[in-house]
N, C-alpha and C positions, 0 to 999 in steps of 0.2 A: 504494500500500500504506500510506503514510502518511497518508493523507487516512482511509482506512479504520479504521486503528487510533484516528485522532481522534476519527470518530465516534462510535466506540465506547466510546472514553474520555469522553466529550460525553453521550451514551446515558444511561451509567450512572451520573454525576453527577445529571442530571434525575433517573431515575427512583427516586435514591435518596433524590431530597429530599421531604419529606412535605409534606401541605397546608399544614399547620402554618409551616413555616417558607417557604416561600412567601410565605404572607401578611403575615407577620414581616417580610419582605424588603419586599414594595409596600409596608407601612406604615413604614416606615423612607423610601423613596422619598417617600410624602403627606404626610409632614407636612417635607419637605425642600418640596414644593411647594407647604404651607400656607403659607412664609413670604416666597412671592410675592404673598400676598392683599393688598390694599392696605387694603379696608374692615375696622376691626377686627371688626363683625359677621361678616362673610366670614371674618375669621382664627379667628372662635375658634368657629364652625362649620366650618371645615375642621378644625382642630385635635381636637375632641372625635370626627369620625368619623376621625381616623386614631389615635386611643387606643380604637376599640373593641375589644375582648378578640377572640382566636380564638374562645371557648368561645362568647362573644353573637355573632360573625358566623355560627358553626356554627347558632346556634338562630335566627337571621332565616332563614339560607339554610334553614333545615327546617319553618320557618311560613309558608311561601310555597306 
């Protein structure tokens, strides 16, 4: 029963998160992992795609 109510409580966590902060969240993650780049070309092309906007990821993901 307890496993049950967690999922439930687990469920409704996700689904109340919006795209938005989702991606908020990996990007917080990429550029935690831009700073294992060693090449500074490497770094500062990891860097500028983990500072793309929601709004410009929205409009690649919709020109595809």
């Amino acid at each position: 029963m307890v496993r049950f109510l967690l999922l439930l409580l687990l469920l409704g966590l996700l689904i109340g998160c919006s795209s938005r902060q989702w991606y908020e969240g990996g990007q917080g993650w990429r550029q935690h992992e831009c700073q294992q780049q060693v090449a500074p070309e490497d770094y500062e092309a990891c860097q500028r795609q983990s500072q793309r906007s929601y709004n410009d990821y929205q409009q690649m993901r919709n020109d595809r």
